[in-house]
C-alpha positions as CSV (number, residue, x, y, z in Angstrom):
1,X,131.0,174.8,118.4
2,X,133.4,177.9,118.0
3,X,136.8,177.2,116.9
4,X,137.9,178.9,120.3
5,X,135.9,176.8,122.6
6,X,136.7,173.8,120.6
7,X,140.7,174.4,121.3
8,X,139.6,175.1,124.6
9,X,138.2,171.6,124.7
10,X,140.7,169.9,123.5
11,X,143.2,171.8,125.5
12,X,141.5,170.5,129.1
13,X,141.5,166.8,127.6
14,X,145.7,167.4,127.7
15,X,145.3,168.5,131.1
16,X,143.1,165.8,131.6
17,X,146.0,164.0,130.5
18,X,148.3,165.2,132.3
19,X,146.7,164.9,135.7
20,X,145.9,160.9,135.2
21,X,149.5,160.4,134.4
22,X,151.1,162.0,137.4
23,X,148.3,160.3,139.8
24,X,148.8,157.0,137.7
25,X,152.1,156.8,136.0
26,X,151.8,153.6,134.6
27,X,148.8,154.4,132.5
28,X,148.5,154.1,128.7
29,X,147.4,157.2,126.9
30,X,145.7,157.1,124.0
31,X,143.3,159.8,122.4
32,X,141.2,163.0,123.9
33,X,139.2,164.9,121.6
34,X,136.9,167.7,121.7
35,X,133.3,166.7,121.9
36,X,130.3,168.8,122.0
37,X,129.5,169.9,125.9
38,X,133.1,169.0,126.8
39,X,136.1,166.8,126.1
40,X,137.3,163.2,126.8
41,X,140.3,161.0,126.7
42,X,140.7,156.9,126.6
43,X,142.8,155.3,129.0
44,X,144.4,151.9,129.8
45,X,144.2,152.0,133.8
46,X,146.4,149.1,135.4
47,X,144.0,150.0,138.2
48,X,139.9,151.0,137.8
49,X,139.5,154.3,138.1
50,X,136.2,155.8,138.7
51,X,134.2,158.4,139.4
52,X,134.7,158.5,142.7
53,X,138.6,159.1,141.5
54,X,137.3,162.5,140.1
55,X,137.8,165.0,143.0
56,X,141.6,164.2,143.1
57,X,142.1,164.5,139.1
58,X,140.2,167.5,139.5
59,X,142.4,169.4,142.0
60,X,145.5,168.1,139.9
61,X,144.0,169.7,136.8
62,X,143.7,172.9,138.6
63,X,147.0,172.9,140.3
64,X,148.9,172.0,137.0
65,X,147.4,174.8,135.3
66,X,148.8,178.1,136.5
67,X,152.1,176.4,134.7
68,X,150.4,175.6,131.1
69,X,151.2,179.3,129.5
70,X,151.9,178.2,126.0
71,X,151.6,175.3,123.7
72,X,155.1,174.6,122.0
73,X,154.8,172.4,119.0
74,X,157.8,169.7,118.6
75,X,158.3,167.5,115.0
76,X,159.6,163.8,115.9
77,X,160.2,161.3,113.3
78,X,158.5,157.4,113.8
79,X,161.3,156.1,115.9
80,X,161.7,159.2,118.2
81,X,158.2,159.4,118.6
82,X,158.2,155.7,119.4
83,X,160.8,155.8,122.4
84,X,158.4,158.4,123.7
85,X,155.7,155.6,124.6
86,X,158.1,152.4,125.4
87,X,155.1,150.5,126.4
88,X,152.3,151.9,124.6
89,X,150.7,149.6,121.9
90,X,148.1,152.7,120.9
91,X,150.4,155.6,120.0
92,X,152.8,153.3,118.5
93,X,149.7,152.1,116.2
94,X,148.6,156.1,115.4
95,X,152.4,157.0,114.8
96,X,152.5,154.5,111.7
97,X,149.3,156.0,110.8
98,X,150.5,159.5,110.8
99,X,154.2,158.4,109.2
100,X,152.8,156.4,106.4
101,X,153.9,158.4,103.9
102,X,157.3,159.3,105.5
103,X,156.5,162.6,107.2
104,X,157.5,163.5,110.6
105,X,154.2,163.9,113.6
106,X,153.8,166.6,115.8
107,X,153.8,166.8,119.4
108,X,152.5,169.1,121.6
109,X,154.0,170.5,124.8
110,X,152.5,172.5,128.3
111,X,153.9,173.1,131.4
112,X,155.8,169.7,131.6
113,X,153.3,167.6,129.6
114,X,154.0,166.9,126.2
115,X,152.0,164.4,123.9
116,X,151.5,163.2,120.5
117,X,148.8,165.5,118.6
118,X,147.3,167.2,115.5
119,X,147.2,170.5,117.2
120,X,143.9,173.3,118.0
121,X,145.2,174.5,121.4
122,X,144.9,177.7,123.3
123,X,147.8,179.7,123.4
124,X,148.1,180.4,127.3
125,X,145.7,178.2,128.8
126,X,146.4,179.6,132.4
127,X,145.1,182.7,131.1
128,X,142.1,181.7,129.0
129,X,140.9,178.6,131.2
130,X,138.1,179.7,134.5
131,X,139.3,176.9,136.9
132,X,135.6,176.3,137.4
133,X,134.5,176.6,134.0
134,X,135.1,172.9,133.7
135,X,134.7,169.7,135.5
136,X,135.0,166.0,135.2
137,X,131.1,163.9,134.1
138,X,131.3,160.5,134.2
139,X,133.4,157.4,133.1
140,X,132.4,154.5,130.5
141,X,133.8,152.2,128.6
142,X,135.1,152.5,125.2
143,X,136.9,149.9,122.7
144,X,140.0,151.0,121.2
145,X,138.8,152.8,118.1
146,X,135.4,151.5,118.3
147,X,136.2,148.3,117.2
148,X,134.6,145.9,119.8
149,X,137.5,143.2,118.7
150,X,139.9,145.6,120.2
151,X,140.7,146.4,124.1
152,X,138.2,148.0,125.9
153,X,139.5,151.1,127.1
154,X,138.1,154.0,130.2
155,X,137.0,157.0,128.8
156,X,136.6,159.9,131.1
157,X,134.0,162.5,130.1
158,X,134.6,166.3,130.8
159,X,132.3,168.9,130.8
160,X,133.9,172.8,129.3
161,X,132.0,175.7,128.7
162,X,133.4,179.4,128.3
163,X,132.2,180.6,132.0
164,X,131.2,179.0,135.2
165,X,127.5,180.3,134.6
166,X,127.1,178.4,131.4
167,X,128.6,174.8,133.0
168,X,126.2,175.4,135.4
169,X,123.1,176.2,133.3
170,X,123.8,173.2,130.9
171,X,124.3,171.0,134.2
172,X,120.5,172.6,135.6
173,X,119.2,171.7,132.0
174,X,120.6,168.3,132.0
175,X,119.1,167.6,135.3
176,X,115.9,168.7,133.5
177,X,116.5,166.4,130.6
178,X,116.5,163.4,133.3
179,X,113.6,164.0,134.9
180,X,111.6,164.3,131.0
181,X,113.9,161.0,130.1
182,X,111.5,159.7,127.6
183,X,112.1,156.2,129.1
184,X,111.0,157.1,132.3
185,X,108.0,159.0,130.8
186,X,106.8,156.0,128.9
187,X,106.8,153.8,132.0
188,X,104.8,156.0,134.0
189,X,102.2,156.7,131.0
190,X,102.1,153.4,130.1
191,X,102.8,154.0,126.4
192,X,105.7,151.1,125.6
193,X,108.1,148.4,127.3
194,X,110.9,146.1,126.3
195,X,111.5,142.3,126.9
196,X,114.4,141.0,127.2
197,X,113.2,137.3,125.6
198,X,112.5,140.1,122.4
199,X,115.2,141.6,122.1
200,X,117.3,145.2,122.8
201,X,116.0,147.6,120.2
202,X,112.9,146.1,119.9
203,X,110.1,148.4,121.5
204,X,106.4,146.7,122.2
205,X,103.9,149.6,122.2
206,X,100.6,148.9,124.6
207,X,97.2,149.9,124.0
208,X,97.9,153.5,125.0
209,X,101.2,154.4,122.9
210,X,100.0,152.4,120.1
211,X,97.3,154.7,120.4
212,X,99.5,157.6,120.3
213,X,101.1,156.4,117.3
214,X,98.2,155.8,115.1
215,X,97.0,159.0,116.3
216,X,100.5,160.7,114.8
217,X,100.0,158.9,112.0
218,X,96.8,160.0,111.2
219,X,97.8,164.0,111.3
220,X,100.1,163.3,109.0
221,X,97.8,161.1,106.6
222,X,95.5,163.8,106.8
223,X,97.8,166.8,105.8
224,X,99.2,164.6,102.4
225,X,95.8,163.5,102.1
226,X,95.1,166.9,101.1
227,X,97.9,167.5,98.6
228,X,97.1,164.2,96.6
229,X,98.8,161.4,98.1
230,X,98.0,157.7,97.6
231,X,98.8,154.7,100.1
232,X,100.9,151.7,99.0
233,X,101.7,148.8,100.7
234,X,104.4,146.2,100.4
235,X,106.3,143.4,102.0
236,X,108.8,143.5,105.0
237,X,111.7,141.6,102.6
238,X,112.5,141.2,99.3
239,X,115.3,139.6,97.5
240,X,118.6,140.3,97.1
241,X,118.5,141.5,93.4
242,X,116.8,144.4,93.8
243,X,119.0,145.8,96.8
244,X,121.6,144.9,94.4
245,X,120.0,147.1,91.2
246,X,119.6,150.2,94.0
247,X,123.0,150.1,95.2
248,X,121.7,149.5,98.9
249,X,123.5,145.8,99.1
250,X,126.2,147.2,98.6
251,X,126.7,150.4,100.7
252,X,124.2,149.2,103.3
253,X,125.6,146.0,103.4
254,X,126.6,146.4,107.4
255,X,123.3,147.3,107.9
256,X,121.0,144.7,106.5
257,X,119.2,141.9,108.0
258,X,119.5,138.8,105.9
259,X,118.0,135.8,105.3
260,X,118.8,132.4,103.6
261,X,115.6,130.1,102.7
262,X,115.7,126.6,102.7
263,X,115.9,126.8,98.8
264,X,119.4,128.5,99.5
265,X,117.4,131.9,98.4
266,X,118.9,134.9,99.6
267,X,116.5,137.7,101.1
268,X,116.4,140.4,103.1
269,X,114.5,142.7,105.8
270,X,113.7,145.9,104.2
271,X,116.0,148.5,105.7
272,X,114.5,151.3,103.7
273,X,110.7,151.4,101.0
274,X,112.2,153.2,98.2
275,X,113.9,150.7,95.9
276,X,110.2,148.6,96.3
277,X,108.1,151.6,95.4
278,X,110.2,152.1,92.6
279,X,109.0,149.1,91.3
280,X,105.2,149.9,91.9
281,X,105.6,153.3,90.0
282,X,107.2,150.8,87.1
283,X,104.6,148.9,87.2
284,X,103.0,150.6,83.7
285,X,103.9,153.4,81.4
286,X,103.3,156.5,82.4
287,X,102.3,159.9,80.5
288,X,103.2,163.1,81.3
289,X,99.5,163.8,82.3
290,X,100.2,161.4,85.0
291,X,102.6,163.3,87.1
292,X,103.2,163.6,89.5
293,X,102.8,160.5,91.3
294,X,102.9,160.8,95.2
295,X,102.8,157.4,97.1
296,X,103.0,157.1,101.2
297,X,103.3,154.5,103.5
298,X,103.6,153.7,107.4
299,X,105.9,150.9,107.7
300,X,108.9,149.1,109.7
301,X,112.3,148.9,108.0
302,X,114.8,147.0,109.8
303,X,118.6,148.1,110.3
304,X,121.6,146.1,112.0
305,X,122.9,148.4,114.5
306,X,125.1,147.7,116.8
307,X,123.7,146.9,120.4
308,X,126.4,149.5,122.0
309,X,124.5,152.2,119.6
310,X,121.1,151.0,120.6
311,X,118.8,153.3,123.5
312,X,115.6,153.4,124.3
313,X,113.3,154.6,121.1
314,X,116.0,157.2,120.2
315,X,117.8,153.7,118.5
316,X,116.0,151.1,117.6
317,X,116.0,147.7,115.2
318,X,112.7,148.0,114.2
319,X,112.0,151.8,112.5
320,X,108.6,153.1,111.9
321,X,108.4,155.6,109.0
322,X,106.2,157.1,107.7
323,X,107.4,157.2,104.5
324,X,106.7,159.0,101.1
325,X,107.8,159.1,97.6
326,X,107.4,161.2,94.8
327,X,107.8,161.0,91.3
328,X,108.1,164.2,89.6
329,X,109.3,165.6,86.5
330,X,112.3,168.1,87.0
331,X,110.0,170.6,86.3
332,X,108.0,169.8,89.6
333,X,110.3,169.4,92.2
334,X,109.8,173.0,93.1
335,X,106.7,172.6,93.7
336,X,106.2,169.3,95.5
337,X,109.2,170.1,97.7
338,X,106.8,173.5,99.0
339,X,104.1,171.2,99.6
340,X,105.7,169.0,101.8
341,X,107.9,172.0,103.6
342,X,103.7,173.2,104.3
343,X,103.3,170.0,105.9
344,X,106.2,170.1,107.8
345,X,105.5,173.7,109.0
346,X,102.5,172.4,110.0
347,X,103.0,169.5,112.0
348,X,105.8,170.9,114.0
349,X,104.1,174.0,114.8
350,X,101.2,171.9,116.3
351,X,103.4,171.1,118.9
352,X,105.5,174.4,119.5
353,X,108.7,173.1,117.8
354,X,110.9,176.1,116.5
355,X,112.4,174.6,113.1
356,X,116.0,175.0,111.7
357,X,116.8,173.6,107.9
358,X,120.2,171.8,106.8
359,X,120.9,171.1,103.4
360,X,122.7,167.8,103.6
361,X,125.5,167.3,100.9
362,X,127.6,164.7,100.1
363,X,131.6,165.1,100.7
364,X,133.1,165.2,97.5
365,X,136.2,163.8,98.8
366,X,134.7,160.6,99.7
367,X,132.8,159.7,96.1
368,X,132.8,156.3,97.4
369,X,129.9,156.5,100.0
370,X,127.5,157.6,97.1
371,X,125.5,156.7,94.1
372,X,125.8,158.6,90.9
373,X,128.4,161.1,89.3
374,X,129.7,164.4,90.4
375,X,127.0,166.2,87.8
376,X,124.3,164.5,89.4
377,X,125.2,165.4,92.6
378,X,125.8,168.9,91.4
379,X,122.3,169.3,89.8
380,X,120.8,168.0,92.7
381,X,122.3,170.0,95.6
382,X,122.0,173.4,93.1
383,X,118.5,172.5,92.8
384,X,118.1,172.1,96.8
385,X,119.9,175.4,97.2
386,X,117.6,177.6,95.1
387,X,114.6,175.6,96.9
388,X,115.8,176.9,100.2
389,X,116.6,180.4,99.0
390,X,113.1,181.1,97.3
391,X,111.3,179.6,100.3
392,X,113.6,182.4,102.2
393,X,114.9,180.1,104.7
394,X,117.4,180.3,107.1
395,X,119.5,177.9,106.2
396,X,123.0,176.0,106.9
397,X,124.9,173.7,104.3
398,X,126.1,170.5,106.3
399,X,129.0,168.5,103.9
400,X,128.7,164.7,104.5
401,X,125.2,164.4,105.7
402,X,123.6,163.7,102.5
403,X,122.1,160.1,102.1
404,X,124.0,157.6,99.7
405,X,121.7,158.7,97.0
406,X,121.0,162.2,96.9
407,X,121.1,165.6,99.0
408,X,118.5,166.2,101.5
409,X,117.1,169.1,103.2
410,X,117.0,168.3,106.5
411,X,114.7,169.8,109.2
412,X,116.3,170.7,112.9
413,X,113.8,171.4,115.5
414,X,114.7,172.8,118.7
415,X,112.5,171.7,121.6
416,X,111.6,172.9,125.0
417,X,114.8,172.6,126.4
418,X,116.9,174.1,123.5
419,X,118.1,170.7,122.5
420,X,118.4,170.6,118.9
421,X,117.1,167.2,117.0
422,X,116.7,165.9,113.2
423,X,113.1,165.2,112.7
424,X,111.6,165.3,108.9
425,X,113.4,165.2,106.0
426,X,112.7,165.6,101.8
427,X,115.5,164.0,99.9
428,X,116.2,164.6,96.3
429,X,117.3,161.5,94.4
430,X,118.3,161.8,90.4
431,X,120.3,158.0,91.1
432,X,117.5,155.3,91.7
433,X,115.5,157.0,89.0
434,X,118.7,156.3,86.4
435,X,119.3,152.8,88.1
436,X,116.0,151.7,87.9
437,X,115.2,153.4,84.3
438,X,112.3,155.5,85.7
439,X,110.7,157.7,83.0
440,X,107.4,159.1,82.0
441,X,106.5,159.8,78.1
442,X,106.1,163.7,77.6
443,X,104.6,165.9,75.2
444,X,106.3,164.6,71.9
445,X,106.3,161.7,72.7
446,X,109.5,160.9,74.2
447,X,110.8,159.1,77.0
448,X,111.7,161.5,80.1
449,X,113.8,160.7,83.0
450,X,112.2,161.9,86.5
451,X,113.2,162.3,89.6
452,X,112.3,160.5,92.8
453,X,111.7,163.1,96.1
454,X,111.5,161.1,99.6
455,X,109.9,162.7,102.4
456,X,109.7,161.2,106.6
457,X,107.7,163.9,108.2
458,X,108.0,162.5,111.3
459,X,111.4,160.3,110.0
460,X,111.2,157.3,112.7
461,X,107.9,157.6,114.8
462,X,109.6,155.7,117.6
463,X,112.3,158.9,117.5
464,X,109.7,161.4,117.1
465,X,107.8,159.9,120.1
466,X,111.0,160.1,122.6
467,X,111.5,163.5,121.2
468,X,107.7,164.3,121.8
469,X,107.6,163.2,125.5
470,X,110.6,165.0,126.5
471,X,109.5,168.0,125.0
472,X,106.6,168.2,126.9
473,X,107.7,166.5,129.7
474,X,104.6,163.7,129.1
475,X,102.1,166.5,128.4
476,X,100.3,165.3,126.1
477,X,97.7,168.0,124.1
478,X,93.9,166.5,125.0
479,X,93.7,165.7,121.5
480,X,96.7,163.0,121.4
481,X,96.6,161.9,125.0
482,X,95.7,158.2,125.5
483,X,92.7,158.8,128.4
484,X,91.9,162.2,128.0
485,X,88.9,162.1,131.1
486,X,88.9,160.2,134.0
487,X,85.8,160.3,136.1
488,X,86.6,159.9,139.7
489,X,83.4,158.6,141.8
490,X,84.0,159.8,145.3
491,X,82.5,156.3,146.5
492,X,80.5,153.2,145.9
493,X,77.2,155.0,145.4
494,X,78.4,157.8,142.7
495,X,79.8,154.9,140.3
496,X,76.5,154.2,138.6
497,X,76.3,157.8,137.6
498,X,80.0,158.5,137.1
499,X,79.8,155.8,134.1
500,X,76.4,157.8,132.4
501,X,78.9,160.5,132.1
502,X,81.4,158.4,131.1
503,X,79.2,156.7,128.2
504,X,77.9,160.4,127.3
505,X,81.8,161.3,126.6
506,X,82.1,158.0,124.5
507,X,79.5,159.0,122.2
508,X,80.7,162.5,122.1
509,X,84.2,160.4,121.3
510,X,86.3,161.3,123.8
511,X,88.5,158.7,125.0
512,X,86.7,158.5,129.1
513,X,87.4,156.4,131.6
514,X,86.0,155.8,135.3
515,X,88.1,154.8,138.4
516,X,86.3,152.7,140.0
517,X,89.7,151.3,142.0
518,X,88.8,151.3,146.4
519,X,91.0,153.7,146.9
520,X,90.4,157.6,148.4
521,X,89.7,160.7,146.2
522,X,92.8,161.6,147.4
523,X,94.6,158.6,145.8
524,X,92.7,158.9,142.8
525,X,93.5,163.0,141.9
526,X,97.2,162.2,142.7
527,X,97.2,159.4,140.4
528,X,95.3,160.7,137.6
529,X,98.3,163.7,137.9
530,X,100.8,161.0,137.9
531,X,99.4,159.9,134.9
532,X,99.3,163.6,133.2
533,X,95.5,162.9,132.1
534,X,94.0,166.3,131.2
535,X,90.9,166.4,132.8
536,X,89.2,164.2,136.0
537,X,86.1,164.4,136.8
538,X,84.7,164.8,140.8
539,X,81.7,163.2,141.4
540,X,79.8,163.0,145.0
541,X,76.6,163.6,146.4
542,X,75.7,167.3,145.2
543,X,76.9,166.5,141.3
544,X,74.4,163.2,141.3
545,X,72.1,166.0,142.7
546,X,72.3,168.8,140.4
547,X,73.6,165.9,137.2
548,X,76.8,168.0,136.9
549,X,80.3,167.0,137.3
550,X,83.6,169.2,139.4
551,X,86.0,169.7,136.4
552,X,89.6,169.6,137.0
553,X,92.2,170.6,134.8
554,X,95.4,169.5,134.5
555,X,96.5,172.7,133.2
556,X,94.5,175.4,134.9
557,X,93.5,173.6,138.0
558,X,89.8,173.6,139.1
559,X,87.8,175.0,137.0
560,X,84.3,174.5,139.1
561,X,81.4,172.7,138.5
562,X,80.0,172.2,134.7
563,X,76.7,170.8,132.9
564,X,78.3,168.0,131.1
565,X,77.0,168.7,127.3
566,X,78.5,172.3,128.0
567,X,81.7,170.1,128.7
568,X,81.4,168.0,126.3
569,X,81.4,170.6,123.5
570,X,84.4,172.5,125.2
571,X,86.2,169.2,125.0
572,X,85.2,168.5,121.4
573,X,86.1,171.9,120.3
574,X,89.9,172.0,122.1
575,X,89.9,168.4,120.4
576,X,89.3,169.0,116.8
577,X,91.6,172.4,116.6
578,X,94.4,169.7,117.9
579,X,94.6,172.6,120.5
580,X,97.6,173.0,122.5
């Protein structure tokens, strides 16, 4: 977001603020911060407050103001700013925060309100603020400074945009985004559910999604397949020592799923492959001549998040990647990372995504969260940059977002809706490599250290699926969807034939079914749209007649009666171009 619609933000969650402390004086205050779509501040209520408390905040946001015309900024020392908040455990705590080192904090004043704060105002928000360019979204709860030990605090959410006509779009577009709520979309296809006796996080896939997932999968197998990838396989644990060697015990260690065996052996759940393929590329010297070596794999890794964090396949425990990892002389990274931006290009254009790249970096001011040295990290995000720039992309650098061993280049695609989402990724690593002594003997003869390249094309398949459906709204191309012909019998007597033309679609292999349920046509069309299948089937009386079959479409309607080998080799054709 702009800097001038972030103050904005931040400005409505002071008069947010405000409002809640002249409707409920006794409240605690505690933080309000910009966020993107809007704004929200944590309170102590002595009272609930909900959202059925929003119309009178509301009015008392708009009638305070016409008075905000400035922001005046006041410096208190720790014992002034503490008589400010007599009974206010949380700005007591952030005032010893901000007065650790002796300076004074900085409070910000409006109309009558005044209140401990960093600054990024406007300068007259009476002047700049459209009384209905914002309004008040929802409450939920929050624990003071995310620390579920703490107090659990309300939050109310605020939505701010610059003009009434963008709150309202975004509002139309969310409306949008529930109705293609990937959740919902799953129920209704059929494609994955969740049990409480399993477990939050913990998706079970059915016959139809699991489907759709091999069929992902495939795609992708078959575009490395083509540059010269080889599948590996390896266990779902390991033991400790070689998380320790890779640095992941140690900067994962939050993350990891551990286990003790009755031997007192310590394991655990694999929360990422790379440290194991390292160990199958060690497996035996390697020449130059051998390079590079490209090994992929569809597998679960395993991360400890927090239940709070977890929703629907968006956050999960259980993570499908499909996972890749090169290893490359320096000399090759060029070229591998083109081959894998090809198969990026390619997937996601298969299914209308527009793609953005990020070159995630690490923050050099917080050398801690990483492996390696600062010329490491130099090489490595220098080498990323040039990538980008002779592959003329238009690209953003993104401080902070690399992964704990190396800079990645990061993939944004921006789906039907606008919404912008982190699918694949390639991430350059010179640290395992130098951790796990990975080298190949080059032409005299010598020992050569390489690099490692990782590469999710679709990252987490149970992400990419949620991001899928609500793209296109459970419209799934023929070629991925689950059923992609029902044959709908009109009655009793046109089932006999209705499943020779279901058994003529199976050998052409098209996934066919026949609805044989004692139910009306009717019933059976509107459920077969329900269901988003891409093409039923009518058959009565004049189809056994003529051995033809009423075609239906779910995207172009009827489309009249057809011989069904002239169908068939429609359907194949639409099928293998993965048409749209």
């Amino acid at each position: 977001m702009n800097k001038e619609l972030e103050y904005k933000r931040h400005t409505l969650a002071h008069l947010l603020a405000a409002a809640v402390m002249e409707l409920y004086p006794d409240t605690k205050r505690t933080i309000g911060p910009a966020v993107d779509n809007g704004f929200y501040f944590d309170f102590e209520f002595s009272t609930p407050v909900t959202e059925k408390d929003f119309p009178a905040i509301e009015k008392k946001m708009r009638n305070l103001l016409p008075s905000w015309t400035s922001f005046e900024k006041h410096e208190l020392s720790a014992e002034d700013a503490k008589a400010e908040y007599p009974d206010n455990p949380y700005k007591h705590e952030l005032i010893e925060e901000f007065t650790a080192e002796g300076q004074k904090v900085s409070f910000y004043k409006s109309g009558s309100y005044w209140d401990l704060c960093r600054g990024g105002h406007l300068e007259n928000p009476a002047k700049e603020i459209a009384p209905d360019s914002f309004k008040l979204d929802r409450v939920a709860g929050a624990y003071w400074r995310g620390d579920e030990k703490n107090t659990m605090l309300t939050r109310i959410y605020g939505l701010a945009f610059d003009t009434k006509e963008e709150l309202d779009a975004y509002q139309a577009q969310r409306e949008e985004a529930k109705k293609r709520d990937h959740r919902k979309i799953g129920k209704e296809l059929d494609l994955f559910t969740f049990s409480e006796l399993v477990g939050p996080g913990l998706p079970l896939w059915t016959p139809k999604g699991t489907l759709v997932r091999h069929l992902l999968d495939g795609y992708v197998w078959e575009l490395r397949e083509k540059y010269g990838y080889e599948r590996v396989t390896i266990p779902h644990i390991t033991k400790r020592d070689l998380y320790e060697k890779s640095g992941h015990w140690e900067k994962f260690a939050d993350e990891l799923f551990r286990i003790k065996t009755r031997e007192d052996k310590e394991f655990a759940l694999k929360p990422m492959n790379c440290p194991h393929h390292t160990q199958i590329f060690d497996r035996h010297p390697h020449s130059y001549r051998d390079m590079p070596q490209r090994f992929a794999e569809t597998t679960m890794v395993y991360r400890d998040e927090q239940s709070g964090e977890l929703g629907g396949l968006t956050r999960v425990l259980s993570i499908t990647q499909d996972d890749s990892h090169v290893f490359c002389r320096h000399s090759q990274v060029k070229d591998e990372y083109f081959k894998i931006w090809d198969i990026v290009d390619t997937f996601y254009g298969t299914f209308g995504f527009n793609l953005k790249v990020r070159l995630s970096f690490h923050d050099p001011k917080s050398p801690e969260k990483y492996l390696g040295n600062a010329d490491i990290w130099k090489n490595a995000e220098d080498a990323l940059r040039d990538i980008a720039k002779e592959r003329k992309a238009d690209y953003v650098e993104a401080p902070g977002e690399a992964a704990m061993y190396g800079p990645k280049l990061d993939f944004m695609a921006v789906d039907s809706m606008r919404r912008e989402h982190q699918v694949a990724t390639i991430q350059l690593d010179m640290n395992l490599p130098e951790r796990f002594d990975l080298h190949c003997i080059n032409e005299q003869g010598e020992k050569e250290r390489i690099v490692m390249v990782h590469c999710a094309i679709m990252g987490s398949i149970e992400r990419f699926s949620a991001v899928l459906l609500e793209h296109l709204a459970g419209v799934l191309p023929l070629w991925l969807a689950p059923v992609q012909v029902r044959v709908l019998p009109v009655s009793d007597k046109h089932t006999e034939y209705a499943k020779v033309v279901a058994t003529k679609l199976k050998e052409a292999r098209i996934r066919a079914e026949v609805d044989e349920a004692n139910d009306s046509l009717g019933k059976k069309i509107r459920q077969s749209k329900v269901e988003k299948i891409p093409y039923f089937l009518v058959i009565g009386d004049k189809e056994v007649e003529a051995n033809t079959v009423t075609v239906e479409s779910r995207d172009k309607g009827n489309l009249g009666t057809e011989n069904v080998e002239a169908l068939i080799l429609n359907l194949r054709e639409d099928i293998d171009s993965r048409a749209r």
